[in-house]
Every structure is written in structure tokens, then in C-alpha cells.
SETILO-785973 format. One record per residue (C-alpha): x, y, z; residue in one letter. Coordinates in steps of 0.25 Angstrom, whole numbers, padded with zeros to 4 digits, always signed. Example, Ala and Ser with C-alpha at 12.3 -4.5 7.8 and 13.67 -1.06 7.14 Angstrom:
BEGIN
- px, py, pz, res
- +0049, -0018, +0031, a
- +0055, -0004, +0029, s
This chain:
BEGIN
- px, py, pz, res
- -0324, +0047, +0113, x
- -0325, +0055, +0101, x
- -0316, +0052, +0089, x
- -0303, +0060, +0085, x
- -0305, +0066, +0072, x
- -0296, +0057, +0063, x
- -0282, +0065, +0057, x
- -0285, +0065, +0044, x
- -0300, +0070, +0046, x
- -0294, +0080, +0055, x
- -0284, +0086, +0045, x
- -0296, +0086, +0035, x
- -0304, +0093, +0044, x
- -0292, +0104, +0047, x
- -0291, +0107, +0031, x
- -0304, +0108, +0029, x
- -0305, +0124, +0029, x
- -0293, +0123, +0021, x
- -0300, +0116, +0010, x
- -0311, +0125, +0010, x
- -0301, +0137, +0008, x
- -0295, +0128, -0003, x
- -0308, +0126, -0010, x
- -0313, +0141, -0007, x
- -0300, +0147, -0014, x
- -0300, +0137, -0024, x
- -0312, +0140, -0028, x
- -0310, +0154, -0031, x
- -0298, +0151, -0037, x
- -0304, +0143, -0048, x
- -0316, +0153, -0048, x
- -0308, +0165, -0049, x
- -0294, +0164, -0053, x
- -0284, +0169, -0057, x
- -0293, +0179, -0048, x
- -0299, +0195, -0050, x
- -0289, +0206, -0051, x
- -0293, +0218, -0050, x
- -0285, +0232, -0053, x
- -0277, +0231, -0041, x
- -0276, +0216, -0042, x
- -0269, +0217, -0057, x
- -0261, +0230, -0052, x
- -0255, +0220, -0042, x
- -0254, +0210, -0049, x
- -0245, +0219, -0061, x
- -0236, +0224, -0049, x
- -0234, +0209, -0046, x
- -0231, +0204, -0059, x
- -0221, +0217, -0061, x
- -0215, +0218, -0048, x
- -0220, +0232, -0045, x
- -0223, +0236, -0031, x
- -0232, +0247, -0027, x
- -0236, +0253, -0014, x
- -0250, +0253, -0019, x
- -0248, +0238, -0015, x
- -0242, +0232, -0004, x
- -0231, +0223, -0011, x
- -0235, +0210, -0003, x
- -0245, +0209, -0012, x
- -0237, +0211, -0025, x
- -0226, +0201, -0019, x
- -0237, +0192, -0016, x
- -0240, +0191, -0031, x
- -0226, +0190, -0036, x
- -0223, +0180, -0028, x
- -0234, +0171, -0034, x
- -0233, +0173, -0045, x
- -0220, +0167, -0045, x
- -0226, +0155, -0041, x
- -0240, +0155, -0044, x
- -0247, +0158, -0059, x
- -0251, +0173, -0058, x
- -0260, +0177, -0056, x
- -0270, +0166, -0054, x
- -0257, +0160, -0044, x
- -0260, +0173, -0035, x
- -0273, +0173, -0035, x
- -0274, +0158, -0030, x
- -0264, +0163, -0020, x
- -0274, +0174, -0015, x
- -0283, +0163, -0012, x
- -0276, +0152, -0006, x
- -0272, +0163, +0004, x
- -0285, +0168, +0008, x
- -0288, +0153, +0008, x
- -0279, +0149, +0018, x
- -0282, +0160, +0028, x
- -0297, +0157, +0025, x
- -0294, +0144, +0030, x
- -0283, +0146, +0041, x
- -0294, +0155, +0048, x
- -0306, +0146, +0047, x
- -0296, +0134, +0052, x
- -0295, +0141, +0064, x
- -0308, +0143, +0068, x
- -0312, +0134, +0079, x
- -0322, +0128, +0070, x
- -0325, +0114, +0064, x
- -0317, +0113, +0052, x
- -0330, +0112, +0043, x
- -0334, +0126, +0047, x
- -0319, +0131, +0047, x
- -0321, +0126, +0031, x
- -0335, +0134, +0031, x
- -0328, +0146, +0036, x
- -0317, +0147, +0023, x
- -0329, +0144, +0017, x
- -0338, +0156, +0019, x
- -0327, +0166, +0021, x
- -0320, +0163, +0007, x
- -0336, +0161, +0001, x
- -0340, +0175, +0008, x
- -0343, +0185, -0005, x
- -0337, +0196, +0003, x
- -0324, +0188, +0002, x
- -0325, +0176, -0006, x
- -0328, +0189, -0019, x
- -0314, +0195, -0016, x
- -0307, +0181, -0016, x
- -0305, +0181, -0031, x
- -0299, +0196, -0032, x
- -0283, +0196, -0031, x
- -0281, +0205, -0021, x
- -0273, +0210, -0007, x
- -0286, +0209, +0001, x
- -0287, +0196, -0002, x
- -0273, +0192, +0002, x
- -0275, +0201, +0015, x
- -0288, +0193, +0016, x
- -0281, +0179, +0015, x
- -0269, +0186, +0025, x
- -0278, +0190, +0035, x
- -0284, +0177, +0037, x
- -0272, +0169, +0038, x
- -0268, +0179, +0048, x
- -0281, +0176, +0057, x
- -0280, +0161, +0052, x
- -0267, +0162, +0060, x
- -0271, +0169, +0073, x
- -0283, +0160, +0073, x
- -0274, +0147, +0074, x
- -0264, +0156, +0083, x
- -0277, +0157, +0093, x
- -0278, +0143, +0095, x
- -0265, +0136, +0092, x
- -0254, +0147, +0094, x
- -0243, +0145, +0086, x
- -0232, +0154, +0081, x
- -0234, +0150, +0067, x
- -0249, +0157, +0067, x
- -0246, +0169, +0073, x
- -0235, +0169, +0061, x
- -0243, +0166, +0052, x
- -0252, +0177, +0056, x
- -0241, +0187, +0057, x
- -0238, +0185, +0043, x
- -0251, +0185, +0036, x
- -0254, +0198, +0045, x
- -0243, +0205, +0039, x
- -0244, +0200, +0024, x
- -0258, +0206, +0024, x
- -0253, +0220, +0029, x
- -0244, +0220, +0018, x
- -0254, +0219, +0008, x
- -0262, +0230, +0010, x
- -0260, +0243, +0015, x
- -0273, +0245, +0026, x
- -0269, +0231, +0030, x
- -0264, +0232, +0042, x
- -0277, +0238, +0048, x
- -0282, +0225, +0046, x
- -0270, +0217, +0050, x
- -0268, +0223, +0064, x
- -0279, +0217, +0071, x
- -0275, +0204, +0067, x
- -0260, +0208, +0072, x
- -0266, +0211, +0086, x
- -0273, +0196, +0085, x
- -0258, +0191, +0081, x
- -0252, +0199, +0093, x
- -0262, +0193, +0103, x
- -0256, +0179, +0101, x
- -0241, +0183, +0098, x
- -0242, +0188, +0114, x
- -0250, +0176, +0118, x
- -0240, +0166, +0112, x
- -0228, +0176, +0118, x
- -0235, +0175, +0132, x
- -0237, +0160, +0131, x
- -0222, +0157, +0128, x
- -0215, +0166, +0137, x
- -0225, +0162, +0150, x
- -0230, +0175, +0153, x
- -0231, +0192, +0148, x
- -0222, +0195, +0135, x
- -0217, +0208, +0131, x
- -0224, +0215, +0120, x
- -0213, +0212, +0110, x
- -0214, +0196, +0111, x
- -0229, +0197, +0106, x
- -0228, +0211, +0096, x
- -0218, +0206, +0087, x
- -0227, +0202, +0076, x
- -0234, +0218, +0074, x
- -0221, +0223, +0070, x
- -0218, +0211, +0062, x
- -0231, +0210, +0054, x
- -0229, +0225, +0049, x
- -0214, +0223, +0046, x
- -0219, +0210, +0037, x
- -0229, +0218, +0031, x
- -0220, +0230, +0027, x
- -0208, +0222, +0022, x
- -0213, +0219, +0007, x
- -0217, +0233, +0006, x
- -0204, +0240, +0011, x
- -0196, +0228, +0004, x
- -0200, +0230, -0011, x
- -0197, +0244, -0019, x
- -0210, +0249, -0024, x
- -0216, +0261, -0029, x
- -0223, +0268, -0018, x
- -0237, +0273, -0024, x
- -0243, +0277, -0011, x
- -0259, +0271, -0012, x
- -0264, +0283, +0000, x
- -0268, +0294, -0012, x
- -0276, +0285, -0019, x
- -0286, +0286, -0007, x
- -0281, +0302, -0003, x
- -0285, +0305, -0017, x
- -0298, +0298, -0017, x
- -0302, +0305, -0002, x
- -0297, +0317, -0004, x
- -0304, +0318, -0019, x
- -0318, +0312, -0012, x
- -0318, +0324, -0002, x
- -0315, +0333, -0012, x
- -0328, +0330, -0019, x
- -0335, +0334, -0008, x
- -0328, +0344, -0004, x
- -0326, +0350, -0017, x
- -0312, +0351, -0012, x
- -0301, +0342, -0017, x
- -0288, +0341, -0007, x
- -0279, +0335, -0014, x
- -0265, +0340, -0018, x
- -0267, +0347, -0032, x
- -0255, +0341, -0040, x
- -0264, +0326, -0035, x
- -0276, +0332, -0045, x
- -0277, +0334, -0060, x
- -0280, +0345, -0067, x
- -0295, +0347, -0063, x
- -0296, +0336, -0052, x
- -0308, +0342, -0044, x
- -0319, +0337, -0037, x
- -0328, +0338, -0047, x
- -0319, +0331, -0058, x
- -0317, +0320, -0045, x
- -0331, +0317, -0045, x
- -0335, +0308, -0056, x
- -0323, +0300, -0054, x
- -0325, +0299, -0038, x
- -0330, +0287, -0033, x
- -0333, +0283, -0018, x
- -0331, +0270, -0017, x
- -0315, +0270, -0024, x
- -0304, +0280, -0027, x
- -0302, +0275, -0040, x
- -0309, +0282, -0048, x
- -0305, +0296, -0042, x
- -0290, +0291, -0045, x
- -0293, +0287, -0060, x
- -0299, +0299, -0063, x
- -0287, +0307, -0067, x
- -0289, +0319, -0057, x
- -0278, +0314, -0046, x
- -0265, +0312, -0049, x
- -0260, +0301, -0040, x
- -0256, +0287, -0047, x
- -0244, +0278, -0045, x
- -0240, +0287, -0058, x
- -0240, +0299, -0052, x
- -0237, +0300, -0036, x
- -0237, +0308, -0025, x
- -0226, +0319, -0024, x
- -0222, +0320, -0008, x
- -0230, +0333, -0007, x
- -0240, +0326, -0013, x
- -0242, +0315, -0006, x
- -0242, +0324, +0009, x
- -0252, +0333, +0002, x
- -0261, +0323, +0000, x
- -0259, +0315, +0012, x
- -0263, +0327, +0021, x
- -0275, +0331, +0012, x
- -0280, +0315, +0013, x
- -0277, +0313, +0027, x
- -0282, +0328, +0031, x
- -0295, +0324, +0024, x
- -0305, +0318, +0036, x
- -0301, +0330, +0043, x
- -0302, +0342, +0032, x
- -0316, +0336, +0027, x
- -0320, +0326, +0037, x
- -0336, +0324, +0031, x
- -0331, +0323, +0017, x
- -0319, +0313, +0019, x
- -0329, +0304, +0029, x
- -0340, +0303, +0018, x
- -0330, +0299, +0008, x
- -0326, +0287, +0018, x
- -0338, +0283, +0023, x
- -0344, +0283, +0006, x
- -0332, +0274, +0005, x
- -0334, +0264, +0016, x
- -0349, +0265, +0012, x
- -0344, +0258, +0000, x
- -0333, +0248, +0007, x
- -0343, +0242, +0018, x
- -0356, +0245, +0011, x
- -0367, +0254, +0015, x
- -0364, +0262, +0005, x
- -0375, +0271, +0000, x
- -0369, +0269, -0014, x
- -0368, +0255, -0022, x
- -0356, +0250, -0021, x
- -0347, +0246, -0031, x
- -0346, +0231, -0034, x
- -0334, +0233, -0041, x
- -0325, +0237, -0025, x
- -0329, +0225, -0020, x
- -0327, +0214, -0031, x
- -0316, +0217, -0044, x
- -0318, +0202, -0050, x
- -0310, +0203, -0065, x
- -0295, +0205, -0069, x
- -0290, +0220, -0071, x
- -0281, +0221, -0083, x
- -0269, +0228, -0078, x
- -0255, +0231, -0088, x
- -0248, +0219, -0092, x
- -0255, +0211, -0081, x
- -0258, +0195, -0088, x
- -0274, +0196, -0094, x
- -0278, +0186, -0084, x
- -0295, +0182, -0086, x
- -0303, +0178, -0075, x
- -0311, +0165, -0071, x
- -0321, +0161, -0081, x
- -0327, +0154, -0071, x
- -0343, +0154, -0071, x
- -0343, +0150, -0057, x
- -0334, +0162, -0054, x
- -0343, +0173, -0061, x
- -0356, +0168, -0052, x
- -0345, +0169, -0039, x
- -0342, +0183, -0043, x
- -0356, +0187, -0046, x
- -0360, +0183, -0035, x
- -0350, +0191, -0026, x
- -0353, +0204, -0033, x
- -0369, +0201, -0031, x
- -0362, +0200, -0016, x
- -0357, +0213, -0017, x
- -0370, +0221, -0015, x
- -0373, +0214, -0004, x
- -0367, +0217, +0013, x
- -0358, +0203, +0012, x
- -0347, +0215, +0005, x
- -0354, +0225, +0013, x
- -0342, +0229, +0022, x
- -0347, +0235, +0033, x
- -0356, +0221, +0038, x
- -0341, +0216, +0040, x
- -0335, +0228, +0047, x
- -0348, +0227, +0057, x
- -0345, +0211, +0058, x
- -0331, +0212, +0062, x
- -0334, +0223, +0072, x
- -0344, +0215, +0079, x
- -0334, +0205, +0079, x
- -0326, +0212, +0084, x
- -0335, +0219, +0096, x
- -0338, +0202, +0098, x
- -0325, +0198, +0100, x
- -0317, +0209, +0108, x
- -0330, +0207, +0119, x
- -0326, +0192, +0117, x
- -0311, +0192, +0117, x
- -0311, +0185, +0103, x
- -0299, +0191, +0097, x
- -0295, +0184, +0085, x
- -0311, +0189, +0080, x
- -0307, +0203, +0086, x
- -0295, +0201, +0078, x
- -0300, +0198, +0063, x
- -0314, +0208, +0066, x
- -0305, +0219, +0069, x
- -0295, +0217, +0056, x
- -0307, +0217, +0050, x
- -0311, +0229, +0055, x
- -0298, +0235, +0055, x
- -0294, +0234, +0039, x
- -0309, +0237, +0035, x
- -0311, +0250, +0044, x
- -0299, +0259, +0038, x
- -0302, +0256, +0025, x
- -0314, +0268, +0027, x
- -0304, +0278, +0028, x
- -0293, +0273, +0018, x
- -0299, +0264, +0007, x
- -0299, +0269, -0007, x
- -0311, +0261, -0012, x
- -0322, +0253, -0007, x
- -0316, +0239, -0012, x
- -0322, +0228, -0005, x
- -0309, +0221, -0003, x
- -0302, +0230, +0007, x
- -0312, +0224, +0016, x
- -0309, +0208, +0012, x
- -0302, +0205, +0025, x
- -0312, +0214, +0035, x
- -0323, +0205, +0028, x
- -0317, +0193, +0029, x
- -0311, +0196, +0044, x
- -0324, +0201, +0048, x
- -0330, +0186, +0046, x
- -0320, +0180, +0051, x
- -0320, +0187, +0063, x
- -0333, +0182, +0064, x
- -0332, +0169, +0063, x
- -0322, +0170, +0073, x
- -0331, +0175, +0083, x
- -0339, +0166, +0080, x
- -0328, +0156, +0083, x
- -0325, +0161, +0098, x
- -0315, +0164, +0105, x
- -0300, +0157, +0103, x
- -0295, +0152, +0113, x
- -0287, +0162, +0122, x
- -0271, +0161, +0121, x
- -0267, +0172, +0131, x
């Protein structure tokens, strides 16, 4: 007879992924803290400290940082926060992998080690909280599959709706995993009541995840600066160039905003240099008048259909830059911002002088010339995953390969730049819903 495993080297054996996530987080932390902040991450970080809400930014992520603050050193306490949260879906998903426990360790591991990740660990940053909400959610639904208890699927339900509050696009991403969390809510419905359940006993949590996700926004007053003409703006002005045509409502240009004075400050890899130019007059200083918004919205929605070739090579120049294969370079700078942006009264704040964190960060940026944050390798992973496990009936890899998928895809036609952290989660889902393949089918609950 073989030998029970004794308690104690059971429950050793139970933490280890937990410890590896502890030492992976750690281990950035003291490399890196009090953490990298770009322009956006020291713009939230000023409305944090001052209490001023934007609708350039969801407020979850505003709250988020008030509220630690107020019990945390900021901002190295937020920044320690970001981590242990990606940390602990790290290792709620690797825990659930019918795996030894070693490999469950070597799976936190790699993933928190992998450039394309690991490199946007240090950046404070929503994607990086929708990142460590994401997995939590799938950390959930992978117990859920083999131990269904009401708690996982709770848990789920929450983490899913905390990540689409913080970002506008989302949602795309997050409905995917819904379905996933619908799937067991029927089965556990079906189990308890012996048989067939109406459709309301299992729907519940879909209108209930977008109730949660709404509430902060609609329960703080904040100024309403509409983010959609950034990137109107930035299409519109691209066609015109080569067009010679710009469609843009006149009182939106200055005096001699053409084409030709567009071009040397247009770029096709961000709209932020054509917005910092001086020739459009949008800003949270100076918004939209009614007829001006309408005007511009029928102009930027109108544009695939009024110039179809000039508004698709914009796009596709655009994902060229995104996913790679671009037949220009790439700018190193969208896919890594390491430093601290100085903003208004934000407290100077100086980063780690650690040696050890310079060769990391070096390292990451010699990364980013190579396909490991080339985009489109991970868009082609998750959707043979995805071919993979529908012929399979592998639903939870179905599952994460299609949120992958989902979040990454519409970014092509709405994204305002070619930053390489809009596709953190669909490079991180993208390999885990390969290792789920790989981990075979979970046992079916019907």
C-alpha cells in the first residue's frame, strides 16, 4: 500500500504556487518599487490624491487608489497592492491546474517571468489590475469546474465585474468569461432543483455583473470629458491626409489646420502627437458644444463607408504596429514607459537605484524587438486554441482563448495608439489557454 502523504507535507505542498507568487512579486517589488508611472499613471494618480473624477477614467480605478492610500504609504503602498493582486490570480489559476504542485509553482513561475508580461509588471497601471482581475476570475471558474461551490462562482462574479469597470473596451473581454460563469450557474441550478430550470434561476449573475460594474460610475459626480474625439479626431485627420480632405466640423480646427500643416505632427502608431499639435481644439479645457459632438460623430462613424480604402489603410498601419509585422520599426517607447512622469503638485518620487533592476529593464526593452511582444503570434495561439478546444469540448480553454481574442480583435478599429499594454490580458490569456489545453478536459458537471 502506498503511504498517505502526511498533513503538514500536504499543506506545504498546497502553498507552494502561493509561495512562488510571493517571491515573484516580491521580487519585483524590491526591484522596482515604488513602481514606473507613466503620463496616465501620474494623471491618475493626481486625481487620486485630489478627489477629481474624470470620464477619461473609469473611477474604480481612482477609488481603488484612494482607498489605499488611506491605509497604505502611497504610492509605493499601491503599487505593492497592484502586485499582490496579479500575484494572487497568478497563483489561484495555477492551483487549479490538475498538475503536481511543483509544476503548478513552475507555472507562476514562467508566466510572471515571461518578458511580454513580467516587463509591464512594474508600470502602475489599469491593465495591470484587469490583468490580476481576469485571473482571479478564471482562478475561480477553474475551482468552480471541479469542486462547485457558490463562493467560486462569487468570487468570479465579482472580479468579472471589477475588471469591466476599469476599462472602457473591457467588456469585450470579460463576456466570454461570463458565458463560462453562466455554464456553471445553470449546472449548479439544475443540480439543486433535480432536473430543467427556467432561464432566470441561471441568468442572474449577467445583469448583475453590469449593474456592479456601472455603480461607481453612476454613484460619483464627475466631469464628463467624453475620451471618443481623441480617436475621431486622429481617423478623421489621418484620412484627410490622404485625401487631402479633412471632415472634421471647422470650429474643431485652428486657424490653418490642413492637411498639409497635420503632417509633420502625424504619426501612425499614436494620436498624440496630432492632438499636441495645436490645430484641433478638443481638450478637457475646451469641449464639445451639442452640435458639435453630433457633427463629429456622424463624420467619424460615416468614415469606413465615405473613404473605405483610406480609413482601412489607417487601421491596418495601426495594427501593423500593435501586433507587429509592421513594415516600419516600432516604437520601443508603446510597448515599455519605465521612469516617473513629473505631473503638477504630484510628490517628486525617484525610482529604484537597483543595479539588478536596470539589467532586468534592459533586458525587456532588447525583448521588445523580438516576436515574444509581437502581438499577432498570440492572437494566432488563442485562436488555434480555440479551433482545439471547441472540436474538443474544452470549455474553460474555449473560454480564456476567446477573451483573448475578444478584447485584442476590436482594439484594431478603436484604439488610439499602438501601446503594447492594451494587449496584456490577451497575451497573458492566450498562454494560459494553452496550458489549459494542454491540461485536458475538466471533468464535465452537467
Amino acid at each position: 500500500m502506498n503511504a498517505r502523504p502526511r498533513p503538514g507535507r500536504a499543506r506545504t505542498g498546497a502553498a507552494l504556487p502561493w509561495l512562488a507568487a510571493a517571491l515573484a512579486m516580491g521580487g519585483y517589488f524590491l526591484l522596482f518599487s515604488p513602481g514606473h508611472y507613466s503620463f496616465d499613471a501620474a494623471y491618475q494618480w493626481w486625481m487620486a490624491r485630489h478627489g477629481e473624477f474624470h470620464s477619461t477614467h473609469p473611477v474604480a480605478m481612482t477609488w481603488l487608489w484612494r482607498g489605499s492610500a488611506a491605509l497604505l504609504p502611497d504610492p509605493q503602498g499601491f503599487f505593492a497592492l497592484q502586485l499582490a493582486f496579479v500575484g494572487a490570480g497568478l497563483a489561484l489559476v495555477a492551483s487549479a491546474l490538475p498538475w503536481a504542485r511543483g509544476v503548478q509553482a513552475l507555472v507562476v513561475l514562467g508566466l510572471a517571468a515571461w518578458p511580454a508580461i513580467g516587463g509591464l509588471l512594474p508600470q502602475v497601471w489599469k491593465d495591470v489590475w484587469l490583468l490580476g482581475a481576469l485571473l482571479l476570475a478564471c482562478g475561480a471558474l477553474l475551482r468552480g469546474e471541479r469542486s462547485p461551490h457558490a463562493g467560486w462562482r462569487a468570487l468570479a462574479l465579482l472580479m468579472l465585474a471589477f475588471a469591466t469597470a476599469l476599462r472602457f473596451n473591457a467588456l469585450t473581454g470579460v463576456l466570454p468569461l461570463l458565458a463560462w460563469l453562466l455554464v456553471q450557474q445553470r449546472r449548479a441550478a439544475k443540480a439543486a432543483a433535480g432536473g430543467p430550470v427556467p432561464a432566470r434561476r441561471w441568468l442572474w449573475p449577467l445583469p448583475l455583473v453590469l449593474l456592479l460594474a456601472w455603480l461607481p460610475g453612476a454613484l460619483t459626480p464627475q466631469r464628463a470629458v467624453p475620451a471618443w474625439p481623441y480617436v475621431a479626431l486622429w481617423d478623421l485627420v489621418a484620412v484627410g491626409l490622404e485625401t487631402g480632405r479633412l471632415d472634421i466640423p471647422p470650429s474643431l480646427l485652428a486657424e490653418g489646420a490642413t492637411p498639409a500643416a497635420f503632417a509633420p505632427h502625424f504619426r501612425a502608431d499614436s494620436n498624440t502627437s496630432t492632438l499636441a499639435s495645436g490645430l484641433t481644439r478638443y481638450s478637457e479645457a475646451r469641449l464639445l458644444e451639442p452640435g458639435e459632438a453630433s457633427a463629429l460623430l456622424r463624420a467619424w462613424l460615416s468614415l469606413p463607408l465615405r473613404e473605405p480604402g483610406a480609413w482601412a489603410r489607417h487601421r491596418l498601419r495601426l495594427a501593423g504596429h500593435l501586433l507587429g509585422g509592421s513594415a516600419s520599426p516600432r516604437d520601443p517607447r508603446l510597448m515599455l514607459m519605465p521612469g516617473i512622469v513629473p505631473l503638477r503638485d504630484n510628490p517628486a518620487i525617484e525610482p529604484n537605484p537597483s543595479p539588478w533592476a536596470g539589467r532586468l529593464q534592459a533586458f525587456w526593452e532588447r525583448s521588445t524587438a523580438t516576436p515574444v511582444f509581437e502581438g499577432r503570434w498570440y492572437l494566432l495561439l488563442a485562436l488555434a486554441v480555440a479551433g482545439l478546444a471547441a472540436g474538443r469540448w474544452q470549455g474553460p480553454a474555449l473560454a480564456v482563448a476567446a477573451s483573448a481574442l475578444a478584447l485584442a480583435l476590436p482594439l484594431l478599429l478603436v484604439a488610439p495608439s499602438a501601446e503594447f499594454r492594451f494587449l496584456l490580458w490577451p497575451v497573458a490569456a492566450a498562454l494560459l489557454s494553452a496550458l489549459l489545453l494542454a491540461a485536458g478536459r475538466y471533468p464535465s458537471r452537467r
